[in-house]
FINU-622640 format. One record per residue (C-alpha): residue number from 1; x, y, z. Coordinates in steps of 0.001 Angstrom, whole numbers. Layout:
<pts>
NUM/X/Y/Z
...
</pts>
This chain:
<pts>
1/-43103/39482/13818
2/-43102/37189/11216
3/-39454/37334/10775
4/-38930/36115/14864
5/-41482/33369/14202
6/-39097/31987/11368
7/-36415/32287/13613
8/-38020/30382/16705
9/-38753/27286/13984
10/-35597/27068/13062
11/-34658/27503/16812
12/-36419/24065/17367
13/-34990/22799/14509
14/-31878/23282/16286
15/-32842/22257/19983
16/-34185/19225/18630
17/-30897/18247/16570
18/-29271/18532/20035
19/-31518/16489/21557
20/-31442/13614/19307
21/-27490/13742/18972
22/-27737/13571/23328
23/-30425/10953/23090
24/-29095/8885/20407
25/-25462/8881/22629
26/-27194/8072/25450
27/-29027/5110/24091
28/-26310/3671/22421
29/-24367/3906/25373
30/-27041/2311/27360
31/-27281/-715/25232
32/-23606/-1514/24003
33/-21383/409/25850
34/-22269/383/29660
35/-23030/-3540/29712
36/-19413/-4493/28299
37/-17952/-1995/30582
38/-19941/-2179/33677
39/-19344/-5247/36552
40/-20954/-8392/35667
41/-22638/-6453/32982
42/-24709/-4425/34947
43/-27048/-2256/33039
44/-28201/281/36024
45/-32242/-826/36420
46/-34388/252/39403
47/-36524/-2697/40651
48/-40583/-1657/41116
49/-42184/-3325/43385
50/-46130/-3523/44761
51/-46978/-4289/47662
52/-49985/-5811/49890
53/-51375/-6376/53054
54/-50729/-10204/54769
55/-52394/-11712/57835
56/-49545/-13278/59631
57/-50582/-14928/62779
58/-48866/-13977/65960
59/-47909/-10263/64048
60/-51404/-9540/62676
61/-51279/-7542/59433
62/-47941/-6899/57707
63/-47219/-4817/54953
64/-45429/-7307/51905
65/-43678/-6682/49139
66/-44238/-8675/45398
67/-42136/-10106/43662
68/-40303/-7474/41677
69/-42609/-6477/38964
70/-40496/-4839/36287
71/-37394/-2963/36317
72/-36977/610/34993
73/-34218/356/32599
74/-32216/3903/34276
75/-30006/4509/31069
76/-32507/4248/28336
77/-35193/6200/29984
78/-32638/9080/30634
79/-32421/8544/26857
80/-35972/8514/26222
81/-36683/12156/27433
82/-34112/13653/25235
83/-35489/11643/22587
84/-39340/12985/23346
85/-38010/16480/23210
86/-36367/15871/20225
87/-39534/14514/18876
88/-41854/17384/19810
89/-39279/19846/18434
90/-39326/18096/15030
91/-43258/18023/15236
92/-43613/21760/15918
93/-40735/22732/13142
94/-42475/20738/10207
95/-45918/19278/9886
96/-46851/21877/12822
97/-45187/25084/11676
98/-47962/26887/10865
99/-50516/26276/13837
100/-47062/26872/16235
101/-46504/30359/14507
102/-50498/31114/14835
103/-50944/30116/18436
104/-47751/31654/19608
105/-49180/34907/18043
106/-51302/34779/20756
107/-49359/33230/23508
108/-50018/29497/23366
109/-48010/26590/22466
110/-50164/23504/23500
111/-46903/21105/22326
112/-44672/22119/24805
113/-46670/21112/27873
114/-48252/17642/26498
115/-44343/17292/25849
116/-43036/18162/29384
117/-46182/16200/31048
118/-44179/13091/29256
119/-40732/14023/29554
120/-40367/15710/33176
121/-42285/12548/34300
122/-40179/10471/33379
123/-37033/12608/34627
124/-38922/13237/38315
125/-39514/8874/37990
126/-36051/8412/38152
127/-34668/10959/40345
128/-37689/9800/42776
129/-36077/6390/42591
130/-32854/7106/43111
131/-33974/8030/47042
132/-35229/4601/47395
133/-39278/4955/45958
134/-39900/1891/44828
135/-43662/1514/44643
136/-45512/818/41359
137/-48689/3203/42885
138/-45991/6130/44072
139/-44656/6383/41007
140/-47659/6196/39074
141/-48904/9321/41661
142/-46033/10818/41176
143/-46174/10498/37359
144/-49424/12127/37241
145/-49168/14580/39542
146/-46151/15707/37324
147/-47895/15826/34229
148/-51048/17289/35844
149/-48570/20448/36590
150/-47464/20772/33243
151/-51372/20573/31950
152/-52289/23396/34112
153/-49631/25515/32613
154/-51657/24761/29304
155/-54645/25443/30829
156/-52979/28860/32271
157/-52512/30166/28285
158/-55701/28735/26938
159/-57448/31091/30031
160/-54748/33886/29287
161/-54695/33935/25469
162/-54910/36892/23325
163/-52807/39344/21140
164/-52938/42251/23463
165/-52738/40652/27358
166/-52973/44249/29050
167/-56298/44933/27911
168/-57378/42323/30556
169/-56675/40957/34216
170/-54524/37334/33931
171/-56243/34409/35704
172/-53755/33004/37693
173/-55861/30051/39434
174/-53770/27633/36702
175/-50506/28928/38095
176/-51097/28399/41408
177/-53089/25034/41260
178/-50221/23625/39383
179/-47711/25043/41865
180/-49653/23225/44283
181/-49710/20116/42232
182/-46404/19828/41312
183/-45109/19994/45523
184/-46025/16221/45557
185/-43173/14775/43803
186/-40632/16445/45938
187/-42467/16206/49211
188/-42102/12090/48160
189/-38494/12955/47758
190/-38148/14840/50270
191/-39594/11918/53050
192/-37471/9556/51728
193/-34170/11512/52691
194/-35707/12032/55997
195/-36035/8341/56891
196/-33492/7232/55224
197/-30902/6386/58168
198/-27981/5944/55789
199/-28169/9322/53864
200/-24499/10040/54475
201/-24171/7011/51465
202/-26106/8319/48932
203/-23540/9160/46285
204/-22292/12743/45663
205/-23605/12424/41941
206/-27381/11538/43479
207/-27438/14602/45180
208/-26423/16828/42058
209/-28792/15093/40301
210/-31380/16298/42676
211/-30159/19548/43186
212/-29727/20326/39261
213/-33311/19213/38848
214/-34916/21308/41875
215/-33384/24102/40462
216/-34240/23566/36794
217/-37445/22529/37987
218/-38028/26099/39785
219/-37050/28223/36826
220/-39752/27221/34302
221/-42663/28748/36776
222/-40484/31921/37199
223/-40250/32092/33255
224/-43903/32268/33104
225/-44772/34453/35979
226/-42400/36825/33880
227/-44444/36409/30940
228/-47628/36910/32308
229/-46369/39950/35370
230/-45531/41540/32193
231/-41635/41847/33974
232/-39215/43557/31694
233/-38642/42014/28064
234/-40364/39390/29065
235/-43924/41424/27971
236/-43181/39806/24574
237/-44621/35774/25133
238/-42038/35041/22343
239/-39022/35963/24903
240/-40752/33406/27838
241/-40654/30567/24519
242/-37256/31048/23854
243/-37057/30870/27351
244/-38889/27646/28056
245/-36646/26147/24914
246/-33398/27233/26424
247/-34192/26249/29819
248/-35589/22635/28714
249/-32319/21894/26626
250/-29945/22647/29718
251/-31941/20757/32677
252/-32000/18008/29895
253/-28364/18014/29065
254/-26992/18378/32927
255/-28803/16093/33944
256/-28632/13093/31359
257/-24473/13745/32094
258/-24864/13209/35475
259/-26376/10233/34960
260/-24023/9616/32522
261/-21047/10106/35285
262/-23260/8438/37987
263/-23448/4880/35914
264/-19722/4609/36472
265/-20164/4915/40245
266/-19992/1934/42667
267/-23279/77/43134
</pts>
C-alpha cells in the first residue's frame, strides 16, 4: 500500500509538470504571440455585460444592457486552469504529502474537488460564452453552480469514508444532488443554441470544444459511481484517483488545444 501511495505522489508530480509546461505555453502565447500575429492585434476577450430594467415611454419597460463591464481575457484564462491544476498537484506532492497519503487511505482527497470547483468553473465560463452568455449574474450562477457540483463530490467521500467501504451501505444523496446541480450550466448552454437563429455559424472548433467538454465532463461521475458500486478494479479508491488524475489532464489538454486552434479562426 505504501509503495502505490509513493507512486501516486510522484504521479502528481508528473501531471502537474505537464500542466505547467501546457499552462506556461499557453500564457506566453496569450500575451506575446497571439497579439503580434492576430488582426489588429486582437487578443480573443469575451465582453460581460449587466443588464437592467428602463422605463421608456411609448414601449414601457425594456430590458438594457451596460456598458461593457470587463472583458474575460479567453487565452489567459484557458491558461489559468492548467496553471491551478498544476498548482494543486504541486501542493498535494510536497507540503501535503503526508495528509494526501492518509486521507486517500481512506478514500478522500479534499484537494482535488476545491481544485476542480476553481478550475472546471472557469473552463464551463468560457465554453458558456462562447454560445453567446454574456451576463455578469449567468455566469456568476453558472460559476457556482459548477463548483457547488464539485463540493458535493467532497461531501460524497467525507459521508462515504472509511478503510473497509463494504462493511456499510454508501450514501449516495451527494451524488445525486450534485448531478442535479451540475445540469444548470449546460441547460444555459443548451438554450442558447436553441435561440440562437444563426447556429449554422458557430465555428466547427466551438462545437468540439463543447462536445470534448460534455464528454469529459460525463466521465468524472462515472469514475466515481465505479468507485463507490464497487465495479471491477475499481473496488480499490486508489484506481478511481488515478482515474480522476488521468481524466483531468486529458479534458485539460484537448481542450486548451482547441482553443489554441480556435484563436486562429476568423472573428
Amino acid at each position: 500500500m505504501e509503495l502505490r501511495l509513493e507512486k501516486l505522489v510522484s504521479f502528481n508530480k508528473i501531471m502537474g509538470l505537464i500542466h505547467l509546461l501546457q499552462g506556461s505555453f499557453m500564457m506566453y502565447f496569450a500575451f506575446f504571440i497571439y497579439p503580434n500575429l492576430s488582426e489588429a492585434g486582437n487578443t480573443f476577450t469575451i465582453p460581460v455585460n449587466g443588464y437592467y430594467l428602463d422605463f421608456v415611454v411609448g414601449e414601457g419597460l425594456v430590458l438594457t444592457a451596460t456598458e461593457t463591464l470587463f472583458d474575460l481575457p479567453f487565452l489567459p484564462l484557458t491558461a489559468s486552469f492548467l496553471l491551478l491544476s498544476a498548482l494543486f498537484h504541486f501542493i498535494i506532492a510536497v507540503p501535503y504529502k503526508e495528509k494526501y497519503k492518509s486521507d486517500l487511505k481512506i478514500g478522500i482527497n479534499k484537494l482535488r474537488w476545491y481544485e476542480y470547483a476553481l478550475s472546471s468553473s472557469i473552463m464551463i465560463i468560457l465554453i458558456s460564452s462562447l454560445f453567446g452568455v454574456r451576463d455578469v449574474a449567468l455566469f456568476s450562477l453558472i460559476a457556482l453552480s459548477n463548483a457547488g457540483m464539485n463540493l458535493f463530490g467532497l461531501d460524497m467521500e467525507l459521508l462515504n469514508a472509511g478503510a473497509d467501504k463494504s462493511e456499510r451501505k454508501t450514501n449516495w444523496l451527494p451524488f445525486i444532488f450534485g448531478s442535479i446541480i451540475g445540469l444548470a450550466p449546460w441547460i444555459a448552454i443548451a438554450f442558447y443554441i436553441g435561440v440562437n437563429p444563426n447556429i449554422d455559424g458557430v465555428p466547427g472548433f466551438v462545437w468540439a470544444i463543447l462536445a470534448t467538454y460534455f464528454i469529459a465532463f460525463n466521465t468524472f461521475p462515472v469514475n466515481m459511481w465505479l468507485q463507490y458500486a464497487g465495479i471491477g478494479k475499481f473496488k480499490d479508491y486508489l484506481v478511481g484517483e488515478r482515474g480522476y488524475i488521468i481524466l483531468s489532464l486529458v479534458s485539460k489538454s484537448i481542450l486548451t488545444w482547441l482553443v489554441l486552434f480556435g484563436a486562429f479562426q476568423p472573428s
